[in-house]
C-alpha positions in Angstrom: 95.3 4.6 -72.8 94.4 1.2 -72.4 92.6 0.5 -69.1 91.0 -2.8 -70.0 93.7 -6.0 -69.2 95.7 -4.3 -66.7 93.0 -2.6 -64.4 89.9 -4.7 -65.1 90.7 -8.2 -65.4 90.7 -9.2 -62.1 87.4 -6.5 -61.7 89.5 -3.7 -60.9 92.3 -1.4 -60.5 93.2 1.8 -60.9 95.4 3.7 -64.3 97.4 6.5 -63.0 98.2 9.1 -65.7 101.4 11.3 -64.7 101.4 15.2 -65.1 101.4 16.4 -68.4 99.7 16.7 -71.9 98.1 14.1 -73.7 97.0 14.2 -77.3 94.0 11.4 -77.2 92.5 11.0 -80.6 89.7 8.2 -79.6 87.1 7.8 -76.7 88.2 6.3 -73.4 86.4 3.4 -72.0 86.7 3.2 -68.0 85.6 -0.6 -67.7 83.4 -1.8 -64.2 85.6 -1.3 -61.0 88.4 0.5 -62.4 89.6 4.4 -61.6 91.4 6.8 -64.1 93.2 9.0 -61.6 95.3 12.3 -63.0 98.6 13.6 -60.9 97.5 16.8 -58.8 94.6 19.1 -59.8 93.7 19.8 -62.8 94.6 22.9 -64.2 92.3 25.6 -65.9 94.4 28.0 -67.0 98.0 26.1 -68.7 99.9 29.4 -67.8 103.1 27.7 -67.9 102.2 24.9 -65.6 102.6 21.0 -65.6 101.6 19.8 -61.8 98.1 18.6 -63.7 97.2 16.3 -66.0 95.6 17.6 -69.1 93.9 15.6 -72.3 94.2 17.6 -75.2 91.3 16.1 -77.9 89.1 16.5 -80.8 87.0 13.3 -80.4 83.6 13.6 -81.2 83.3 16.5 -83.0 80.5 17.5 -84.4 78.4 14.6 -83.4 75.2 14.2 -81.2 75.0 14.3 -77.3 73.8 10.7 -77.5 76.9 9.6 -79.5 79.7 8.1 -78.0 81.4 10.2 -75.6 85.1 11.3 -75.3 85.3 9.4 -71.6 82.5 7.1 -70.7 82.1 5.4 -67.3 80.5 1.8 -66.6 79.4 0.4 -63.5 81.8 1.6 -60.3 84.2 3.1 -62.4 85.5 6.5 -61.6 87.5 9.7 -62.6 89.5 12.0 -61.1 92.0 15.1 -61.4 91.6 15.3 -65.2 91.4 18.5 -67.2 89.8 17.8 -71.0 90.6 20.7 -73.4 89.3 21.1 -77.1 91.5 23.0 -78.9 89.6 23.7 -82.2 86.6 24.9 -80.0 85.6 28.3 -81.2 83.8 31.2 -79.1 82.8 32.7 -82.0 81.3 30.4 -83.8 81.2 27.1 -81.1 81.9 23.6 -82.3 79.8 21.1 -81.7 81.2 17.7 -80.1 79.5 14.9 -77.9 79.7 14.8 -74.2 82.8 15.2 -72.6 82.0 12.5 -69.8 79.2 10.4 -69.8 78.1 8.1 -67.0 76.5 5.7 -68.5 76.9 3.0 -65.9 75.6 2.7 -62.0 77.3 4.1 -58.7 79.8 6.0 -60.9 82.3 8.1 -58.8 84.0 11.5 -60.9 85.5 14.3 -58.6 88.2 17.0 -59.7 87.7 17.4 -63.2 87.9 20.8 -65.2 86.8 21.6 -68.7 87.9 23.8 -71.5 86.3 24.9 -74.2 83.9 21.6 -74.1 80.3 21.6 -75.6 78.2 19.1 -73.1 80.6 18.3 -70.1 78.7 15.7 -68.5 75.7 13.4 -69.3 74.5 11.2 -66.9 72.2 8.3 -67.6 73.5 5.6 -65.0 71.9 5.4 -61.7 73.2 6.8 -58.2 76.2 8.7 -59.5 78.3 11.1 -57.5 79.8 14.1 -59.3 81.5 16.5 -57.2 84.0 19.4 -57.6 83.7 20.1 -61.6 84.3 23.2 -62.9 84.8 24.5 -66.5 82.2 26.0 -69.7 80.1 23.9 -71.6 78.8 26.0 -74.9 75.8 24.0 -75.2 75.2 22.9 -71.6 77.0 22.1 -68.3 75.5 19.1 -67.1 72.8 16.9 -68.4 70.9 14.4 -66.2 68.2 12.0 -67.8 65.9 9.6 -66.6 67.3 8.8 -63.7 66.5 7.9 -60.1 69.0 8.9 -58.1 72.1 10.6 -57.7 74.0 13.2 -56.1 75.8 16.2 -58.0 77.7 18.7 -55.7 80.5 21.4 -56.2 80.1 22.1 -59.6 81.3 25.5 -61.1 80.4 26.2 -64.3 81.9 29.7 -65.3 82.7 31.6 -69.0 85.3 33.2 -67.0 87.0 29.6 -67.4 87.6 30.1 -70.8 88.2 33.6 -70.9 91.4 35.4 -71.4 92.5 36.8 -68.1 95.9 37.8 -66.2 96.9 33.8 -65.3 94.8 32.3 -68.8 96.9 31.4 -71.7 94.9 28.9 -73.7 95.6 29.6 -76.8 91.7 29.8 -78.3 90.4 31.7 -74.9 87.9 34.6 -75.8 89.2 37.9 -75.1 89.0 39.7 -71.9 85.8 41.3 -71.3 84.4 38.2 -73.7 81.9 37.5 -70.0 80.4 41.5 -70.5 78.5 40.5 -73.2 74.8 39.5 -73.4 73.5 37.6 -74.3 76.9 35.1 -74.4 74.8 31.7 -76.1 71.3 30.5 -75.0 73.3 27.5 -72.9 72.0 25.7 -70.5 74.0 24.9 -67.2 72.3 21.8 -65.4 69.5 20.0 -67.0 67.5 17.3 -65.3 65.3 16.1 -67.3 62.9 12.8 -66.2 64.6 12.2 -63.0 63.9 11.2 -59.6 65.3 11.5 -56.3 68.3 13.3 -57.3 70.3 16.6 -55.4 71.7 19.7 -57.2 74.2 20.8 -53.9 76.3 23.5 -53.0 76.9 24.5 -57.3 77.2 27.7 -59.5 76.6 29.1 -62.8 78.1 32.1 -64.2 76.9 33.9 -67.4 75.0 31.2 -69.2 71.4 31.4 -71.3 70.1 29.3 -68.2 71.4 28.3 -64.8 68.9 25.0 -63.9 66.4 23.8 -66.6 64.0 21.3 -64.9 62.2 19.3 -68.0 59.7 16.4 -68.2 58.5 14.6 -65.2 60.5 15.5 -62.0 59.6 14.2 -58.8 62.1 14.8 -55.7 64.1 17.3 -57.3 66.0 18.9 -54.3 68.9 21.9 -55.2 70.4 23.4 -51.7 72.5 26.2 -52.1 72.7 26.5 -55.9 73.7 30.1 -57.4 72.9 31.2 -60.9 74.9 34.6 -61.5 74.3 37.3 -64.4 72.6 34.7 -66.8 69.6 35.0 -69.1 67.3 32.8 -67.1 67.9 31.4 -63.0 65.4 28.8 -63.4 63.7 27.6 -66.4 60.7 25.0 -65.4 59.3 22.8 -67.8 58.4 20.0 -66.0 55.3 18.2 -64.0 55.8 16.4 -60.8 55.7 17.0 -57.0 58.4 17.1 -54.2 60.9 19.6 -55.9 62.3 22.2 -53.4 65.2 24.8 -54.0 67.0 26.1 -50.4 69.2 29.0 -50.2 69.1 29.5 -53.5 71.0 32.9 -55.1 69.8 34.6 -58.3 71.4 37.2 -60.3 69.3 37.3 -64.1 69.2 39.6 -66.8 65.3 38.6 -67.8 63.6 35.9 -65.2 64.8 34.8 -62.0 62.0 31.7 -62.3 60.6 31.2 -65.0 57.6 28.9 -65.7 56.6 27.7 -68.6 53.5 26.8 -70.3 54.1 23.4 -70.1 54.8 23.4 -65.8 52.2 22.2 -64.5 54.3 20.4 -61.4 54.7 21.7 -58.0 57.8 23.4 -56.8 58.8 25.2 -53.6 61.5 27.8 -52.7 63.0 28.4 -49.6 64.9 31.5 -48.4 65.5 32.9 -52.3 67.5 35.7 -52.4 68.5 38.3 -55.6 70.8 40.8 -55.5 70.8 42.1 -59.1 69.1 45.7 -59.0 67.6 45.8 -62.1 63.7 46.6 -62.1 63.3 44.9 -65.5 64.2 41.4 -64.1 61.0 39.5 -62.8 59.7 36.2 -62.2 57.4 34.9 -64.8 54.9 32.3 -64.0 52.5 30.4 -66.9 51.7 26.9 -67.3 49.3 24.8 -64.6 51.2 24.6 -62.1 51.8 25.3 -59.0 55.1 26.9 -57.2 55.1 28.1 -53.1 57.5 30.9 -52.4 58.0 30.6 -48.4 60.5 33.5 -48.8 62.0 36.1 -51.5 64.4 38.8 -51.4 65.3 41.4 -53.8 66.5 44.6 -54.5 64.3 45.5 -57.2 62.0 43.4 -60.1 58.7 42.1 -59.8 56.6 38.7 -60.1 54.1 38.0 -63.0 51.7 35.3 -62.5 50.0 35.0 -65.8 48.6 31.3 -64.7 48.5 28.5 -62.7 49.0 29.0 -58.6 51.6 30.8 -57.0 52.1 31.1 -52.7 54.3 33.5 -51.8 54.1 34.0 -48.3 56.8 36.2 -47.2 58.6 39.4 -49.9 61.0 41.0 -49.3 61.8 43.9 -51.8 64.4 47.1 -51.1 64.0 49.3 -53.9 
């Protein structure tokens, strides 16, 4: 796909890629100003369906997350309706590849974008991107985030089920059914912001992953609003210093820690109308480190709340069992 003279010479344009399957054996370059656009949405699930566009690929296998990646975007480029499957990727033993997408440049745009069998989907560097509706499993992590200073990341959906063999899945190397039953699946992470400012985590879901957000290195102005994390190992893992980070309406369902804090969080964090519905009295939230983390309110149906160190305000508890 060649994207440079036609769509960027005169600092933009747009490369339309009909429905269908693609075999892509190098990285994609989207050049300043210019949009990669698929035909329809993208499709998950391939059972006998060709209304999406689909790039079947084995670039960047087993190389680094900070290798080239499979589709990288420059300044005011974009994606859209694109579905990137790996067909070598392994659920028993996972592959290891570079990013999927990475958004290297500033005021990227990506929206409508699914991922199969991938092993970082997206790793974001540039400054004041906007990802929204992704969905798709990333074996080593969803989303990774670093050192940046703004940026907006909404409608994300990062499920195993999207892999999984299921009634309407037919991807050839999908994990069997019931694959999502066991635990744990992969210690995974699902979004990872790690140095970065100013940024927003909205309206986005993980399903059966090691961790749902892992907050690492200095964060200031962190702010998730309405992020779920369902049946994995860990909601939230902090990590980080910094002030200004607030989670609102945020849903946990964990097998071990709805928060936990580490012993090297020593920032400030505070929750707003929490809520967990997994009634399990072994599940708990785990506080260590320096920091400090204000809890305005929490509802579960059962668990608990260890605070081994640091400061922790919870003002209103809510517990049914």
């Amino acid at each position: 796909v060649e994207m440079g003279p036609q769509a960027g010479a005169d600092g933009g344009g747009y490369v339309v890629l009909d429905s269908g399957y693609y075999l892509v054996k190098n990285r994609l370059l989207i050049p300043s100003g210019v949009h990669l656009v698929g035909n329809g949405v993208a499709n998950r699930h391939f059972k006998g369906r060709l209304e999406s566009t689909t790039l079947i690929t084995e670039y960047g296998k087993d190389a680094e997350k900070t290798d080239h990646a499979f589709i990288t975007l420059e300044d005011d480029s974009a994606l859209h309706n694109l579905c990137v499957y790996y067909p070598d990727q392994d659920a028993g033993d996972p592959v290891k590849y570079s990013p999927t997408v990475a958004v290297s440049g500033d005021d990227a745009q990506v929206s409508k974008n699914i991922f199969v069998g991938g092993y970082i989907n997206f790793y974001v560097t540039g400054e004041n991107a906007l990802i929204s509706y992704a969905r798709g499993l990333g074996l080593e992590a969803g989303f990774i985030a670093e050192g940046i200073e703004s940026g907006r990341f909404e409608y994300m959906f990062f499920s195993i089920n999207d892999w999984m063999r299921s009634w309407d899945n037919e991807i050839p190397n999908a994990p069997p059914e019931g694959w999502q039953n066991r635990y744990p699946n992969f210690e995974n992470d699902t979004f990872v912001f790690e140095n970065c400012k100013n940024v927003t985590l909205y309206h986005s879901f993980s399903y059966g992953q090691g961790t749902g957000v892992r907050l690492e290195g200095n964060i200031e102005n962190f702010h998730g609003i309405g992020v779920g994390i369902d049946m994995g190992r860990h909601s939230l893992n902090l990590n980080n210093s910094g002030s200004g980070n607030v989670f609102v309406n945020t849903e946990f369902s964990s097998w071990e820690n709805n928060i936990l804090a580490n012993e090297s969080y020593s920032g400030e964090t505070t929750f707003y109308v929490s809520s967990c519905w997994f009634s399990d009295n072994a599940v708990t939230s785990t506080f260590n480190g320096s920091g400090t983390v204000n809890i305005q309110q929490f509802h579960m149906q059962k668990g608990s709340f260890t605070a081994n160190a640091g400061t922790v305000n919870l003002q209103v508890l809510l517990i049914d069992g």
